[in-house]
TINU-863410 format. One record per residue (C-alpha): residue in three letters; z, y, x; residue number from 1. Coordinates in Angstrom, 3 decimals, padded with zeros to 6 digits. Last residue first. Example, Ala and Ser with C-alpha at 12.3 -4.5 7.8 and 13.67 -1.06 7.14 Angstrom:
% residues 2
R   residu         zz         yy         xx   num
R      SER    007.140   -001.060    013.670     2
R      ALA    007.800   -004.500    012.300     1
% end
This chain:
% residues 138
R   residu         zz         yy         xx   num
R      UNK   -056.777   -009.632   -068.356   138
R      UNK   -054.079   -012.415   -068.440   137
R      UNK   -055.379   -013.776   -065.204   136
R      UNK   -055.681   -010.240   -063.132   135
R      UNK   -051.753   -010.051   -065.057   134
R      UNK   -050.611   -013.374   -063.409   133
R      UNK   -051.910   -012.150   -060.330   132
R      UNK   -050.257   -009.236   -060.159   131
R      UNK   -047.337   -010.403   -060.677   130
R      UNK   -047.839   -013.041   -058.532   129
R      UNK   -047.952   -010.642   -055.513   128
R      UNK   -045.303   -008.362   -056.385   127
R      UNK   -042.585   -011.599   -056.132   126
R      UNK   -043.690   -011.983   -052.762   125
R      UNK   -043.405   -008.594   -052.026   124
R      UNK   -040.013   -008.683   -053.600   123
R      UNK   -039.390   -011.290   -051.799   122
R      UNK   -040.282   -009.782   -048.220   121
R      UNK   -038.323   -006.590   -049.609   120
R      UNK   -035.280   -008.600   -049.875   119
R      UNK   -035.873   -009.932   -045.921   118
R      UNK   -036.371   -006.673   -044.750   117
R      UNK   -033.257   -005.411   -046.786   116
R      UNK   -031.041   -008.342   -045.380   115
R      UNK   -031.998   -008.031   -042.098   114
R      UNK   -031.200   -004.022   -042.321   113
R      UNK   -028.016   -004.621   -043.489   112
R      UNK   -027.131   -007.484   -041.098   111
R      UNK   -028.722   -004.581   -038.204   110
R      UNK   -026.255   -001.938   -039.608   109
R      UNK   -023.192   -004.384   -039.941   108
R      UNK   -023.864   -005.203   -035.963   107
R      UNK   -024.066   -001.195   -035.354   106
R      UNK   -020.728   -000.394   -036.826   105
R      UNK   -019.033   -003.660   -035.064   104
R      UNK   -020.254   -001.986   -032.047   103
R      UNK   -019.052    001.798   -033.040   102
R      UNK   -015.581    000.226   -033.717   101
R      UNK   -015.175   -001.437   -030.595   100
R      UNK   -016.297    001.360   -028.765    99
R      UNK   -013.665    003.514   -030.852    98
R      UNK   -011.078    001.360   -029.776    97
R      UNK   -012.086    001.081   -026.102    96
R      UNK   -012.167    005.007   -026.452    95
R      UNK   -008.658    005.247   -027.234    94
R      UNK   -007.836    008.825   -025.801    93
R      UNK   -008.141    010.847   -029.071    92
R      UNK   -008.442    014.305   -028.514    91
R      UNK   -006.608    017.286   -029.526    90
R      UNK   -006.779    020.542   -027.571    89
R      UNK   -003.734    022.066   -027.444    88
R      UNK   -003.960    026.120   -027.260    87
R      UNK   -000.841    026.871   -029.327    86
R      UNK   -002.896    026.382   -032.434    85
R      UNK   -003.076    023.483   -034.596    84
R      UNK   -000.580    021.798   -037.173    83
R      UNK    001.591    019.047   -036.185    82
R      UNK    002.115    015.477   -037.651    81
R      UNK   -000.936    013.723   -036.728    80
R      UNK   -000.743    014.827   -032.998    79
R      UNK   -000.286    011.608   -031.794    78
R      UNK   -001.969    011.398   -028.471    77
R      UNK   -002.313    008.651   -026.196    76
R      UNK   -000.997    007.792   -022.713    75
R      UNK   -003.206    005.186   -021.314    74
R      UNK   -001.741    002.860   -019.579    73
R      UNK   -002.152    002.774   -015.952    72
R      UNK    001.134    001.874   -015.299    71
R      UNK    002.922    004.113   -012.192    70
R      UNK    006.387    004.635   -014.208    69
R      UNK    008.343    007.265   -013.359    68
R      UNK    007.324    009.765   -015.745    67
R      UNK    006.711    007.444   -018.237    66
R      UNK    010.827    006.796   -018.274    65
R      UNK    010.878    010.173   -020.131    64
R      UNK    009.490    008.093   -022.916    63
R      UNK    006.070    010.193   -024.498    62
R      UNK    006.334    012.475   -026.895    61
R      UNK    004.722    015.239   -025.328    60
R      UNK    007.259    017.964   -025.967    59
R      UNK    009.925    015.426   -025.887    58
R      UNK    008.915    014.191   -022.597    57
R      UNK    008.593    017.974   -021.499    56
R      UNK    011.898    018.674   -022.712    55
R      UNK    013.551    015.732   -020.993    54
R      UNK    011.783    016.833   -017.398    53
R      UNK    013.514    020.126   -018.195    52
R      UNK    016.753    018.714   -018.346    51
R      UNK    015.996    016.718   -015.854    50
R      UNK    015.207    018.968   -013.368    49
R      UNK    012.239    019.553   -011.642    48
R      UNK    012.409    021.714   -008.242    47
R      UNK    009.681    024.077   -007.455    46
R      UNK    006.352    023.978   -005.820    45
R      UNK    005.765    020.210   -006.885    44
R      UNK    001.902    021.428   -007.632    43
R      UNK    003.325    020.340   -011.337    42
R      UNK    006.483    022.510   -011.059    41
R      UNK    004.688    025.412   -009.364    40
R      UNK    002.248    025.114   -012.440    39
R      UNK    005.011    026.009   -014.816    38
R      UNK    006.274    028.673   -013.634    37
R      UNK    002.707    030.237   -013.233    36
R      UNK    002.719    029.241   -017.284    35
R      UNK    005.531    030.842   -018.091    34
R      UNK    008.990    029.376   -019.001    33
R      UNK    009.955    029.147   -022.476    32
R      UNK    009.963    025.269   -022.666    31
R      UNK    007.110    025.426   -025.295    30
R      UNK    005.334    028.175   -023.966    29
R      UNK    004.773    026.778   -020.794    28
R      UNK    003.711    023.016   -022.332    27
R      UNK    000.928    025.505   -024.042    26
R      UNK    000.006    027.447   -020.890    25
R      UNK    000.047    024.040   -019.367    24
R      UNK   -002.807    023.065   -021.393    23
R      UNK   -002.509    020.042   -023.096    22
R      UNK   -004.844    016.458   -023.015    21
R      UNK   -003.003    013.810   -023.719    20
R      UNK   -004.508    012.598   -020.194    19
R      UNK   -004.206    016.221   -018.484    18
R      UNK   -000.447    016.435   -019.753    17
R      UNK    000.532    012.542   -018.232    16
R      UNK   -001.508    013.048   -014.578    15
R      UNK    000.217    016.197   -014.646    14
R      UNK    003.532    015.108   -015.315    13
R      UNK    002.508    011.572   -013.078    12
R      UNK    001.835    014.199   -010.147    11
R      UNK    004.974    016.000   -010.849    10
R      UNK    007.185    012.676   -010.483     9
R      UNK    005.557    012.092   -007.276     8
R      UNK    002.922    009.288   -007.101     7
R      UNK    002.604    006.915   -004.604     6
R      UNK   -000.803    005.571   -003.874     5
R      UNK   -001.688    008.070   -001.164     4
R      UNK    001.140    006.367    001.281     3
R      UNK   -000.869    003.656    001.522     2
R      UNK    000.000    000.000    000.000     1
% end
């Protein structure tokens, strides 16, 4: 392991904001510290404590234990119950999800599309001896 894959608590808050995708302006306002404040605590310019560390985990409602924890899950949003504004940009992180969904999406389209062609193919069919049952009739 080098010494470049360690990650200090600031990098994983930064690594954590940029995934769930807030500004720091926003995080800023939040714990009533401005933003340039803020940024010397992610560019580990200034000393975190944990009060403040608890604040942001509650902020971004994630376990403060995320902050030490290297996993590479994805931290995803859950902004369901807030209103807008504040400068958060929301954005929904599972794309593997939404992959999964546009797949099964496009297999229903082509079983849709089979089953027109094939309904058309009877009705074709079925066009077909229509008309010549009338030509007969006539």
């Amino acid at each position: 392991m080098t010494f470049q894959q360690f990650e200090t608590v600031s990098d994983r808050l930064k690594k954590i904001r940029l995934e769930k995708n807030v500004s720091q302006d926003f995080l800023a306002k939040k714990l009533g510290i401005t933003q340039k404040a803020y940024s010397k605590i992610e560019n580990n310019e200034t000393k975190l404590n944990v009060d403040v560390l608890q604040r942001v985990s509650e902020i971004m409602e994630v376990p403060i234990e995320t902050f030490f924890n290297n996993s590479q899950q994805p931290i995803l949003n859950d902004f369901s119950s807030r209103s807008g504004g504040d400068n958060v940009i929301y954005k929904n992180n599972a794309t593997e999800k939404i992959e999964e969904l546009y797949n099964e999406l496009l297999k229903s389209k082509d079983e849709v599309i089979k089953s027109k062609v094939s309904e058309i193919e009877a009705l074709k069919s079925l066009n077909e001896k229509l008309e010549k049952l009338i030509t007969k009739l006539r």
